[in-house]
N, C-alpha and C positions, 0 to 999 in steps of 0.2 A: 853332332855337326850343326854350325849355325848358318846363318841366313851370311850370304856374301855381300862383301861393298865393294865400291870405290869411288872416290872423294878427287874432286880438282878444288884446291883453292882459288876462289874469284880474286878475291879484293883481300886485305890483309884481315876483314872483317866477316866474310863471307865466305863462307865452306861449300860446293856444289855435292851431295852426296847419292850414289846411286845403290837402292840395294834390293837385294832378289828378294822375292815374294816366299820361296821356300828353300832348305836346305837341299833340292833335286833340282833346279835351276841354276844354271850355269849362267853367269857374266859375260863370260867366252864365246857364247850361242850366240844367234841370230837372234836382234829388239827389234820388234814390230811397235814403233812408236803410233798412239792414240790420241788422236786431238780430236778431243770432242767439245766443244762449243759453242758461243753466239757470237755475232760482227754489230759492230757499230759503225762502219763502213764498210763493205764488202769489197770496192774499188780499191780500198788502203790495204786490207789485207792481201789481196790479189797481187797487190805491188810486190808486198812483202814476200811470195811465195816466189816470185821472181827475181827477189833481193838476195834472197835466202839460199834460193836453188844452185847456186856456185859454191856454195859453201858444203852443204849436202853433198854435192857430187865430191868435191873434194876430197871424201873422210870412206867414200863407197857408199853413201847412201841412196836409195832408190826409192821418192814418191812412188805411190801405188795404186791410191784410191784416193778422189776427192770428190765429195758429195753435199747438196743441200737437200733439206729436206722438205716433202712436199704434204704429206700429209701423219699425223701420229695415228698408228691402230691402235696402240693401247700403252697403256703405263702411265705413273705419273708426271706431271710436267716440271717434276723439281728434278727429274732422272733425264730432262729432254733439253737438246740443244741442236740448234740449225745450223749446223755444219761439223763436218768428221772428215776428216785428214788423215790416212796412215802413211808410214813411210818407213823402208826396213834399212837395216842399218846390222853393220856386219855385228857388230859385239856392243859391251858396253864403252867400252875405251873409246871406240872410231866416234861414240856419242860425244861424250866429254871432249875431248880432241874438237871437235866441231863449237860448241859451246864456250871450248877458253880460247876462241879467236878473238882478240879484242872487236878488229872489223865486224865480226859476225854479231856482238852483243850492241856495239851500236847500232847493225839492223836490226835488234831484234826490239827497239825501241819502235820501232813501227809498228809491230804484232802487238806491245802492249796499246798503243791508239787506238789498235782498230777490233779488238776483239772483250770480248767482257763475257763475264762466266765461263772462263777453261779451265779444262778438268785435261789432265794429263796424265798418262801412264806408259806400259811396255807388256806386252802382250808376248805368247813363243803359239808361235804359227803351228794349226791341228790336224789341218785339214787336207796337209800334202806334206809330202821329204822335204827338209832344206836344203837337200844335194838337188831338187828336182826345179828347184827356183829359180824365174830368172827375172829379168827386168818388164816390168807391164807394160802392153804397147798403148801406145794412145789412143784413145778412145773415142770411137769415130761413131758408136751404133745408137742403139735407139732403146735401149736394152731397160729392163725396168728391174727396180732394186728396192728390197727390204731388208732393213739395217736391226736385228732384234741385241738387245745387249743384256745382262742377265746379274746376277749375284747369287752363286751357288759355292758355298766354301764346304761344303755337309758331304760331297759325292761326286765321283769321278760323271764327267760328260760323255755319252757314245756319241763320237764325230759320225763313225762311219755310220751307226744306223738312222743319223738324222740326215747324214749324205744322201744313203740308198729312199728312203722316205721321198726326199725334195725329189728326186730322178723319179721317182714315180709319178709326179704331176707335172713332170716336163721344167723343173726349176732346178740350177745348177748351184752348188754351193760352193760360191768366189773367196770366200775367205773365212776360216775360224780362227780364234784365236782365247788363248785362257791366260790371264795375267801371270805375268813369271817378274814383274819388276818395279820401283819405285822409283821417281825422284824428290829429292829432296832440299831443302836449303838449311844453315846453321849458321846461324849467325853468332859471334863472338860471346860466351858466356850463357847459350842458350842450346835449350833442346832442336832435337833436328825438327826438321815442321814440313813435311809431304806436300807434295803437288796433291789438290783433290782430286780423287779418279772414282767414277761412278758403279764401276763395273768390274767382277769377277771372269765375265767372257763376254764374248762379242761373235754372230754369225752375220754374216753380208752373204745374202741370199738372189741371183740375178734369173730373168726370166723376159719372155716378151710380152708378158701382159699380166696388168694387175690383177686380173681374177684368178692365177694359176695362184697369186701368194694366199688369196682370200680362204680358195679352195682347202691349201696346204695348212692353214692355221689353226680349220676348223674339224681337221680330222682327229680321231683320238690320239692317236700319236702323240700330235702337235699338244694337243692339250695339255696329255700327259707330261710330256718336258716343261709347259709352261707352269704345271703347279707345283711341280720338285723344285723351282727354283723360290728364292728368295722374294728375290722382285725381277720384275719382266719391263723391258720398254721395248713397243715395236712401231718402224716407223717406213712410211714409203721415200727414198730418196732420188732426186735424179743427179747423175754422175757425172762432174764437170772432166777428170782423166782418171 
C-alpha cells in the first residue's frame, strides 16, 4: 500500500500535488492545515486572512488558532518563526477546491508580500475524536500558550499521557497534532518540489500563567519526551483567535 495523492492542475504548467505522509493516512480525513512562519508586514498579512477567510468558509473550512510569538524556550532558531496559523479543513479535496479558485490565488498574492520563511504542512488532530469537533469560539481571554513542535519519525507519541501530565500542573492540552500530509508543486517536466514543513508533530499547550509551563517542562516527564525526539522547538505565544 502506497502513500495517497491528489493533484489540481494550476496553469498548463503547473501541477498542485497533495500527498499523505503514510500509507495509514487517509486524504478523506480531516487536514489540520500548519502555517508556520515570519511577516514582513503583519498589517498585509492580516488583510490577507481577511481576504482569504470567504474563501475558507466556502470549501467548510474553520480557522482555529492564530498566534505570535513572544518568547523561544528552547530549540533552534532555523526551527523558529513568529507566527502559526492552523486551520481545519474537511478532507483534502475541500483544500484543493479552495486553491483552484482563480479569485482566491489572486488573493493569495498578498500572503506572498507579506510573509517570508513559510513552512507549510497538514497535520491529523490527537488529541481528541473528529466526531467530537467543532468550530473554535473566538477568543476573548487572557489565557497563556506554549507552542512545542517536534521531529520524531523513530516512535509512536503518547498524547494521552502527556495530556494527563499538563492536568497535573493545572495546563490543558489545546491541540495535538502528528503530520499525515504534504503539499506540493510540479512544474512541467520537473520533479514534484514540497512546501518546507519543519515538524513531525506539533503540541499547543494553554494555561493562565507562564510558570505552570516552566513548572511542566522541567519535570522528568517532560524531559523525557523532550530527548526521544529528534529535535524540539519551544516557544511562549500569545493568541490573536
Amino acid at each position: 500500500m502506497t502513500n495517497q495523492t491528489l493533484s489540481l492542475q494550476i496553469t498548463k504548467k503547473l501541477e498542485i500535488v497533495f500527498t499523505s505522509a503514510g500509507a495509514d493516512y487517509s486524504l478523506d480525513d480531516p487536514q489540520w492545515a500548519i502555517n508556520w512562519f515570519d511577516v514582513k508586514s503583519k498589517w498585509l498579512y492580516d488583510l490577507y486572512n481577511k481576504l482569504a477567510y470567504p474563501h475558507v468558509a466556502k470549501v467548510g473550512g474553520k480557522p482555529f488558532f492564530k498566534g505570535r510569538l513572544i518568547e523561544r524556550l528552547l530549540g533552534d532558531l532555523l526551527d523558529e518563526r513568529k507566527m502559526l496559523l492552523i486551520v481545519n479543513y474537511g478532507n483534502a479535496q475541500s483544500f484543493l477546491d479552495m486553491i483552484g479558485n482563480r479569485e482566491f490565488q489572486m488573493k493569495s498574492l498578498v500572503r506572498e508580500a507579506a510573509v517570508k520563511d513559510f513552512t507549510f504542512g497538514f497535520v491529523r488532530r490527537t488529541d481528541v475524536e473528529e466526531s467530537s469537533i467543532v468550530k473554535a469560539a473566538k477568543y476573548e481571554g487572557d489565557k497563556k500558550y506554549l507552542v512545542h513542535h517536534f521531529k520524531n519519525d523513530h516512535q509512536s507519541v503518547n498524547i494521552q499521557a502527556i495530556k494527563s501530565e499538563a492536568e497535573s500542573h493545572g495546563i490543558r492540552l489545546h491541540f495535538s497534532g502528528i503530520k499525515s500530509a504534504r503539499l506540493g508543486g510540479k512544474k512541467e517536466g520537473k520533479e514534484l518540489k514540497n512546501a518546507p514543513f519543519l515538524m513531525d508533530g506539533i503540541l499547543i499547550f494553554e494555561a493562565d500563567s507562564e510558570t505552570r509551563f516552566a513548572e511542566q517542562i522541567n519535570t522528568e516527564f517532560y524531559q523525557k519526551f523532550i530527548e526521544q525526539n529528534d529535535s524540539n522547538y519551544l516557544g511562549l505565544f500569545d493568541r490573536e483567535f
